[in-house]
C-alpha positions as CSV (number, residue, x, y, z in Angstrom):
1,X,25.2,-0.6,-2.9
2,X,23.6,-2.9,-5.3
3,X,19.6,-3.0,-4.6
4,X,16.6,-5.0,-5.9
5,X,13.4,-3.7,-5.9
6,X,10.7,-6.5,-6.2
7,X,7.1,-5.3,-7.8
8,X,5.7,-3.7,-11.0
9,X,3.6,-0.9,-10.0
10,X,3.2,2.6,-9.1
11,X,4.9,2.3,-5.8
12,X,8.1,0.1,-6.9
13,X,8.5,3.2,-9.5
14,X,8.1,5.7,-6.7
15,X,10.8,3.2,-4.8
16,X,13.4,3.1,-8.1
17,X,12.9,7.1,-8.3
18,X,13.8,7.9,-4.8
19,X,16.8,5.5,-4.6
20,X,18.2,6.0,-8.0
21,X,19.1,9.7,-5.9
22,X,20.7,8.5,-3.6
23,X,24.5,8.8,-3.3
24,X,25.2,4.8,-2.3
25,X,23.8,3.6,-4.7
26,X,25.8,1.5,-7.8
27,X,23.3,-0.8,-9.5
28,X,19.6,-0.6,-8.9
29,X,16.8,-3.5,-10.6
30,X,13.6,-3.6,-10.5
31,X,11.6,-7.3,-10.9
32,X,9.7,-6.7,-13.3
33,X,9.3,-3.4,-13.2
34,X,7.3,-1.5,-16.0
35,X,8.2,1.5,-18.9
36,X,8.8,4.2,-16.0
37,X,11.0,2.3,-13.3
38,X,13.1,1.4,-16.6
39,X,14.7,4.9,-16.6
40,X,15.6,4.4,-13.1
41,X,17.8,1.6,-13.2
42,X,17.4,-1.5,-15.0
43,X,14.2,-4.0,-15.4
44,X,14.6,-7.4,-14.7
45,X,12.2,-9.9,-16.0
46,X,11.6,-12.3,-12.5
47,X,8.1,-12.8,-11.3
48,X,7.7,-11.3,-7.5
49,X,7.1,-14.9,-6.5
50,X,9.6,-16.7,-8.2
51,X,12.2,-17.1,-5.5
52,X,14.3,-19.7,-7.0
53,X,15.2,-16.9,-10.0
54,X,15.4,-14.1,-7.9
55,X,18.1,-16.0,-5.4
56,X,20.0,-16.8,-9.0
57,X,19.8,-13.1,-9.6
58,X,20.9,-11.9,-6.3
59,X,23.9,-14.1,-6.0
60,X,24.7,-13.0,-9.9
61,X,24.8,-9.4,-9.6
62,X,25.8,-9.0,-5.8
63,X,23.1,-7.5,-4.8
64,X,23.1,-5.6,-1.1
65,X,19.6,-5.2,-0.6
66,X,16.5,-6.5,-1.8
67,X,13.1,-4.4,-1.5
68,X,9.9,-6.1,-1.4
69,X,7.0,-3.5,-2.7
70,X,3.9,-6.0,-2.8
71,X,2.5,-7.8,-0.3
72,X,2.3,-11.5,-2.1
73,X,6.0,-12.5,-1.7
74,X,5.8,-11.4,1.9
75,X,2.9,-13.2,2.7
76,X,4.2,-16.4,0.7
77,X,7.4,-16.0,3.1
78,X,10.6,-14.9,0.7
79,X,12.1,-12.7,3.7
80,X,12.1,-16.9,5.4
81,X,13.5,-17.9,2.3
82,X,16.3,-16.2,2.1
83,X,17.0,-16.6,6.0
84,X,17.0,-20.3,5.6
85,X,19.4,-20.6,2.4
86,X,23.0,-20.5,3.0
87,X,24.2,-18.0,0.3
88,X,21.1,-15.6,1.0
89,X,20.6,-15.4,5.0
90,X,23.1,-12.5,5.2
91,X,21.1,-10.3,2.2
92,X,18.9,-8.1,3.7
93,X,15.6,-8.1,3.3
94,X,13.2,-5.0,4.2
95,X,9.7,-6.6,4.7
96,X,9.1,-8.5,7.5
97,X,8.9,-12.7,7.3
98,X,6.0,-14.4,7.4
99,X,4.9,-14.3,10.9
100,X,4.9,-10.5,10.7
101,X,3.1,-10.1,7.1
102,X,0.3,-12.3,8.8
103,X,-0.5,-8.9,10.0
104,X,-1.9,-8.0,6.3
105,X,-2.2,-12.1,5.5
106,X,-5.3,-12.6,7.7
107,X,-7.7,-9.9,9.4
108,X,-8.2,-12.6,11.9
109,X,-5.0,-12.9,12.7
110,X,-4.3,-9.1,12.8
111,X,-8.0,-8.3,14.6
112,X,-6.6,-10.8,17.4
113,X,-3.5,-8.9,17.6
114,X,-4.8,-5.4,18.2
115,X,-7.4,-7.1,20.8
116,X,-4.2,-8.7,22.7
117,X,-2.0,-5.2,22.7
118,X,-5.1,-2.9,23.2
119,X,-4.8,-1.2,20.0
120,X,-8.3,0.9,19.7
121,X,-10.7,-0.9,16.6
122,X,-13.9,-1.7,16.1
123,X,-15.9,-4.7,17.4
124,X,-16.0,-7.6,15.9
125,X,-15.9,-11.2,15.2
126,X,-14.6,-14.2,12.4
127,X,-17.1,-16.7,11.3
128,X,-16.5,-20.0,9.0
129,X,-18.5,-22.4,7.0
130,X,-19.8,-24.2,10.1
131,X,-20.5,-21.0,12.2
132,X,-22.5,-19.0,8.9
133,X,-26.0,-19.0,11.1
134,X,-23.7,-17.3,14.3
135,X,-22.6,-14.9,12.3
136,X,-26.0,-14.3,10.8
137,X,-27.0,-13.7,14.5
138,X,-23.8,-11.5,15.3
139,X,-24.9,-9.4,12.5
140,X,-27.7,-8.8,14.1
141,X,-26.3,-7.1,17.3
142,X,-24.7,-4.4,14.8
143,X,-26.5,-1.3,13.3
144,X,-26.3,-0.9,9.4
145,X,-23.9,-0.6,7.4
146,X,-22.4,-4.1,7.9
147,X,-18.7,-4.6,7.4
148,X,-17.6,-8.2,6.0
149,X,-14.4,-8.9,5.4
150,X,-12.7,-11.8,3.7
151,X,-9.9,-13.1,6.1
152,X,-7.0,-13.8,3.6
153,X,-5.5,-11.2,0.4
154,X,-8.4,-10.9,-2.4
155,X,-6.2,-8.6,-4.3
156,X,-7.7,-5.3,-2.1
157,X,-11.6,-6.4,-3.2
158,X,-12.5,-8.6,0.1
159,X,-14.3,-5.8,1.8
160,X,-17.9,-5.3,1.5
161,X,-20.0,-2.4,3.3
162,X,-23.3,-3.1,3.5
163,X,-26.3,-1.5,4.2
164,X,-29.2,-3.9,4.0
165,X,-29.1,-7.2,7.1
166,X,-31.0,-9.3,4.7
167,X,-28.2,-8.5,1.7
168,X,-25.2,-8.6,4.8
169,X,-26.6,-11.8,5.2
170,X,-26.6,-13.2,2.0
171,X,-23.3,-11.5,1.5
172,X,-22.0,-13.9,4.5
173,X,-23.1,-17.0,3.0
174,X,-21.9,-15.8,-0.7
175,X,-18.2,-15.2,1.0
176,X,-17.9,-18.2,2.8
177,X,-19.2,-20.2,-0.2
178,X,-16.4,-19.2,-2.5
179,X,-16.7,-15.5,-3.6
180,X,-13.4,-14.7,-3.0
181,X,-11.7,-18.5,-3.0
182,X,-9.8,-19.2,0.2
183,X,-9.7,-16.3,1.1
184,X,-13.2,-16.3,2.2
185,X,-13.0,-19.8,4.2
186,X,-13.1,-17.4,6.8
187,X,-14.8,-13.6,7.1
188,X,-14.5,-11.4,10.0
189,X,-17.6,-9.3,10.8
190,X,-16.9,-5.4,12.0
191,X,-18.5,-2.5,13.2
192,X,-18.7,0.1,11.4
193,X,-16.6,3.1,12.2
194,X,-17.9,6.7,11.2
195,X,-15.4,9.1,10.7
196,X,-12.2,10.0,7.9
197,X,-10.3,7.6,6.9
198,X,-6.4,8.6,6.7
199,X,-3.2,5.9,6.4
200,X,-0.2,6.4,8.8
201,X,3.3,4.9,7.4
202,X,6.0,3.4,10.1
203,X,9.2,2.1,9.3
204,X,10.7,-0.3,11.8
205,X,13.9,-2.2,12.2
206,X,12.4,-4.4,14.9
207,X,13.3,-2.4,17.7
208,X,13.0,1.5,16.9
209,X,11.0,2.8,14.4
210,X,10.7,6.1,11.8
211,X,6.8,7.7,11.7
212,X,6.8,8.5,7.8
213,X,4.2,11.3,6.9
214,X,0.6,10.5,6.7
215,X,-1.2,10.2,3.4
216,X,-5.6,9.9,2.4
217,X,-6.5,8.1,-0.5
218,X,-9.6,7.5,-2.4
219,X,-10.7,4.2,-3.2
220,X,-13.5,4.2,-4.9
221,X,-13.4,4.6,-9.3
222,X,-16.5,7.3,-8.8
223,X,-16.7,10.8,-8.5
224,X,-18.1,11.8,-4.5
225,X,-16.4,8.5,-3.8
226,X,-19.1,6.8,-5.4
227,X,-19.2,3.0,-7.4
228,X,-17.1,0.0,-6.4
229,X,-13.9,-0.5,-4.7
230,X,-10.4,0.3,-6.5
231,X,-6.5,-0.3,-5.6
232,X,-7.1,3.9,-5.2
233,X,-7.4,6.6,-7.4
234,X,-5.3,9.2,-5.9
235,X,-3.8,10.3,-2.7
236,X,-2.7,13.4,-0.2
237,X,-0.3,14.2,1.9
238,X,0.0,15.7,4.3
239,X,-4.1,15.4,5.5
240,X,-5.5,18.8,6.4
241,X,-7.8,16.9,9.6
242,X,-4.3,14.7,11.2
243,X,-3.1,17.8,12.7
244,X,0.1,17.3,15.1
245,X,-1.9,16.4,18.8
246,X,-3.7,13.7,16.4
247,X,-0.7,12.5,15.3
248,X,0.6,12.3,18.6
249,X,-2.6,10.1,19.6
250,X,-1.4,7.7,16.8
251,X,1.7,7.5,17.5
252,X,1.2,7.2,21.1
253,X,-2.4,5.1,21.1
254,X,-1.1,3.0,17.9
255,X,2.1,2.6,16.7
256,X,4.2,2.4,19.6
257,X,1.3,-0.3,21.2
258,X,2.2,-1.7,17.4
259,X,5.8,-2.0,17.9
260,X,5.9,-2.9,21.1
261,X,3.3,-5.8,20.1
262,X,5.2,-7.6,17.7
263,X,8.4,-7.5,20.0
264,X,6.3,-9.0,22.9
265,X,5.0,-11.9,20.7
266,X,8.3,-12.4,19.4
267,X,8.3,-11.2,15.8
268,X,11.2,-9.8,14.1
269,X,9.7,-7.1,12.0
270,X,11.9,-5.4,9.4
271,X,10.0,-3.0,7.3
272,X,7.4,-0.9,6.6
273,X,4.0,-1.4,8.5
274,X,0.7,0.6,6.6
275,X,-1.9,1.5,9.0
276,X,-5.0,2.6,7.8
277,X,-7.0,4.7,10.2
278,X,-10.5,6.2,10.9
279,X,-10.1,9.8,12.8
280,X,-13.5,9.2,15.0
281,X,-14.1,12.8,16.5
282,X,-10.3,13.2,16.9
283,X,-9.7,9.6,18.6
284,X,-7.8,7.4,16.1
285,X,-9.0,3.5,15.6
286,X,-7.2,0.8,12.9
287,X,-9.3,-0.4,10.1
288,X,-6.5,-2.3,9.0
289,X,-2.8,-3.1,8.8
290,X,-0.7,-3.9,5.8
291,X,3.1,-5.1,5.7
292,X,4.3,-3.0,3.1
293,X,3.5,0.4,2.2
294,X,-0.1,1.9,0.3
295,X,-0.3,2.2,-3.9
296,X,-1.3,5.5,-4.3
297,X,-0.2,6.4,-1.0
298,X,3.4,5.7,-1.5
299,X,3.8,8.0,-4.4
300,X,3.2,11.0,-2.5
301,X,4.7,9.9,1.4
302,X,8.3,9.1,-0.5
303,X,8.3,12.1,-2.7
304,X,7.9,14.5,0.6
305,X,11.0,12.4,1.9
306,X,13.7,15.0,1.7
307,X,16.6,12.8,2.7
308,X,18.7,9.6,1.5
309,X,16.1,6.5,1.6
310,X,18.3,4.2,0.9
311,X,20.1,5.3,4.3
312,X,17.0,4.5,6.0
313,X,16.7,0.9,4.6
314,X,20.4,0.6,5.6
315,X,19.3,1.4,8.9
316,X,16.6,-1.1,9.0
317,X,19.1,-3.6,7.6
318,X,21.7,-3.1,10.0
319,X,19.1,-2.3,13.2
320,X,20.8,0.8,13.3
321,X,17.3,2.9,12.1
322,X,17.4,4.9,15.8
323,X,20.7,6.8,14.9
324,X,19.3,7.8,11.0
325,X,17.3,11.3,10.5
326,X,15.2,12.1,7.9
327,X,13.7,16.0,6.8
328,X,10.1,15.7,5.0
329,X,9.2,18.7,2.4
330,X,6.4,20.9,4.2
331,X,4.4,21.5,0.6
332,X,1.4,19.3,-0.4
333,X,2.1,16.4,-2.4
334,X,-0.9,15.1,-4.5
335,X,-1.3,12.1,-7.2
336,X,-3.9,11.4,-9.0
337,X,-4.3,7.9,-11.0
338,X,-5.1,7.5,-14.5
339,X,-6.7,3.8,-15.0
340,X,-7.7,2.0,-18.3
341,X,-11.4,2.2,-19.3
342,X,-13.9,-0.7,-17.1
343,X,-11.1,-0.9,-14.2
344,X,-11.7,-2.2,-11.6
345,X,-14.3,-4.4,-13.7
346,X,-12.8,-6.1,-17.3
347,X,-10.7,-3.9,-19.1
348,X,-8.0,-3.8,-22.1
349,X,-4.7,-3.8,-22.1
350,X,-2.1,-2.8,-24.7
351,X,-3.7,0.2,-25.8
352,X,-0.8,2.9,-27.0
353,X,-0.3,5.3,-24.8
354,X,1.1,9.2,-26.2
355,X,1.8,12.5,-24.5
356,X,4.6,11.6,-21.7
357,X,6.4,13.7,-23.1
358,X,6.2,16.7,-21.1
359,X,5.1,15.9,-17.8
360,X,5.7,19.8,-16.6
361,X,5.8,20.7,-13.0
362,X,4.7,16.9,-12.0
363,X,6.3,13.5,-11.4
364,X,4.7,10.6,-13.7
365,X,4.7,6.9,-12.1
366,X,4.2,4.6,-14.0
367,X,1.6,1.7,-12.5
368,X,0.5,-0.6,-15.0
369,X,2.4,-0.2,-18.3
370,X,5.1,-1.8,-20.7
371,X,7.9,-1.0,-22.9
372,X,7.6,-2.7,-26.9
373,X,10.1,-1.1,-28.8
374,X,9.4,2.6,-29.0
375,X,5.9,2.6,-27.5
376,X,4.8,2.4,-24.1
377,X,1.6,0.2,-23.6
378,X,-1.2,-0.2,-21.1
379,X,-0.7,-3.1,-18.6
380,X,-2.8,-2.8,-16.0
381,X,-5.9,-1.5,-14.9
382,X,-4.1,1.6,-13.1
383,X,-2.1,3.0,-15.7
384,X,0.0,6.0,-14.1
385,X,-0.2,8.1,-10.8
386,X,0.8,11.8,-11.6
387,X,2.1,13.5,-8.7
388,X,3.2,17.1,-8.0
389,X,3.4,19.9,-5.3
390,X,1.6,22.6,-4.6
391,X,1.4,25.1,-1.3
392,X,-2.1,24.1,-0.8
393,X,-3.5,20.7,-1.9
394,X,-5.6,22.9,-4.7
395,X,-2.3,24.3,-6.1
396,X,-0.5,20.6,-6.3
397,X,-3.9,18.7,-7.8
398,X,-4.3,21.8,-10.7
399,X,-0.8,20.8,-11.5
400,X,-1.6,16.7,-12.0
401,X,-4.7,17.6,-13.8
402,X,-2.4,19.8,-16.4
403,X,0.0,16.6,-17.0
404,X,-2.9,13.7,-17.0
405,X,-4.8,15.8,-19.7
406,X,-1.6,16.0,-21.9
407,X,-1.3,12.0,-21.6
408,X,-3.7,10.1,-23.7
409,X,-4.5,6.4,-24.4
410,X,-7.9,4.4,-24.9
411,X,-10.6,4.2,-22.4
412,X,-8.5,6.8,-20.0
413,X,-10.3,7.8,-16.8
414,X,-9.5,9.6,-13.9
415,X,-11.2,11.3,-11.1
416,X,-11.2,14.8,-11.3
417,X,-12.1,15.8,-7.6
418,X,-9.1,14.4,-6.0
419,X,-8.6,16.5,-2.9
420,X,-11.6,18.7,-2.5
421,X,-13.5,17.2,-0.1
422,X,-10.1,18.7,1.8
423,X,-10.6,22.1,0.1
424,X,-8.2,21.3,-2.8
């Protein structure tokens, strides 16, 4: 098979290295790819959103199956692009169209959704422009901290936990007056859930559907999970507290409530659904969905994948995912993320980066770099995600430490207690 992979980050390298493996594969591309997913196959240089080239690709190199890793093309509707052109429809896609990535598109939209198929979340309600004093009001029917979230994709930074009412307040107003441009024009108020967050991975062909090993990552840049929100700075799997009878609960309370959910309001989802979890006392509850899998999540859920992925996305292609199997490896996977100095505030890019080396026991993903010549550069504000395995989640984070201290660039940071508030 010929395959595209579409995306530039940590994940889409995770992606390239998993399928490069497998024995179907013939030609793998990655658009746009970055320094690492260039040794999996080869980088093409096609923006994620720029269907017209991709389609010219496609139809040039024969391509089988196309891969969507971010969310922005699937919200902006290229799996409905290539159904409705005439030398695409019969290209599989995996990510669902655009009816389904409304699930990640709009917290509205997705808030309405669990409410209508009795998936367990927290209380809440959307305000606009013209309803800012009701919300005001709302806000005051909730105990602290406040949880305001902009409806539409603010590049994972439209979430704010608040724990003043006079700050929530002014919050409210400040997102509905622009903060985060349209994606504000409408903000959905929660309650706040206390518990441990955790993210649960599905892959669906529409009809039945694979439960992909659970991951926890840690969002925020500070040590103690301290200082503002980040895409994530590392990730676990499997998590210590989502022991088998609370898996069973998700699966059972969640996911098949999930699937079930988009076949009842007749979407045709084809891919992989993210669903990020609070475990409150042992009872699961979604924070949120997303239509494509987590970045840092993904580069330890697809290393513990034992078997042929690109048999499972064949499956999905071919609604066929019900007769596939796949074996998980038992050990700990951890990653931890190395970012460029003042993420996820301003930061630099280009800075030369040395030291890759000899990555040792651990697998290096690249997130946010570039190939010039001989050197790799910095190109983003998460740099690389350094996985490895361990039999405890101490054991497999020791081992990432190791390789991120032999990597070096300007302004590197990382957080160095990845994993111990799980006893790693």
């Amino acid at each position: 098979m010929n395959v595209l992979i579409l995306g530039s980050g940590g994940r889409e390298h995770a992606f390239a290295w998993k399928i490069a493996q497998s024995t179907q594969l013939q030609n793998l591309y990655i658009a746009p790819g970055n320094a690492g997913t260039a040794h999996c196959g080869t980088n093409v240089n096609i923006a994620v959103t720029d269907f017209e080239a991709i389609k010219n690709f496609v139809w040039e190199k024969d391509i089988d199956l196309v891969l969507v890793g971010p969310e922005d093309p699937l919200v902006k509707g290229i799996h409905d692009f290539f159904l409705s052109d005439a030398v695409l429809k019969d290209i599989p896609v995996i990510g669902p169209k655009k009816d389904g990535a409304m699930l990640e598109g709009s917290k509205d939209f997705s808030k309405q959704f669990m409410m209508r198929h009795g998936v367990p979340t927290a209380r809440y309600a959307s305000f606009t422009k013209s309803t800012v004093e009701e919300g005001k009001t709302f806000l005051e029917t909730l105990q602290p901290p406040f949880v305001l979230k902009a409806d539409g994709l603010a590049a994972g930074k439209g979430v704010l936990i608040i724990d003043g009412m006079n700050e929530a307040k002014a919050e409210l107003e400040n997102m509905l007056g622009g903060k985060f441009g349209e994606a504000g024009n409408t903000v959905v108020i929660e309650e706040f859930l206390k518990g441990i967050e955790l993210s649960v991975f599905v892959l669906t062909d529409g009809k039945s559907y694979k439960l992909l090993p659970a991951a926890k990552d840690y969002k925020r840049i500070g040590e103690g999970d301290t200082g503002l929100n980040t895409g994530g700075m590392g990730a676990v799997s499997p998590v210590p507290f989502a022991d088998e009878a609370f898996l069973k609960k998700v699966e059972e309370k969640i996911v098949k409530p999930t699937v079930a959910g988009l076949n009842a309001d007749g979407i045709d989802y084809r891919g992989f659904i993210f669903i990020g979890l609070m475990n409150c006392g042992g009872e699961p509850f979604v924070i949120e969905y997303n239509c494509r899998m987590g970045d840092p999540e993904t580069e330890v859920v697809i290393p513990r994948i034992k078997s042929d992925l690109l048999d499972l996305l064949e499956g999905v292609a071919t609604q066929t995912l019900h007769e596939k199997t796949y074996e998980t490896i038992s050990e700990t996977a951890t990653t931890v993320v190395m970012v460029s100095g003042g993420y996820p505030g301003n930061f630099e890019k280009g800075k030369v980066v040395s030291g890759l080396g000899n990555p040792g026991d651990s697998i290096v993903f690249h997130a946010g770099t570039k190939q010039e010549g001989e050197a790799v550069l910095t190109n983003g504000g998460r740099v690389f995600a350094i996985t490895s395995f361990g039999k405890t989640i101490r054991e497999a984070v020791s081992k990432s430490f190791g390789t991120a201290d032999k990597i070096t660039y300007e302004g590197k940071y990382l957080r160095r207690d990845i994993g111990k508030d799980l006893g790693g």
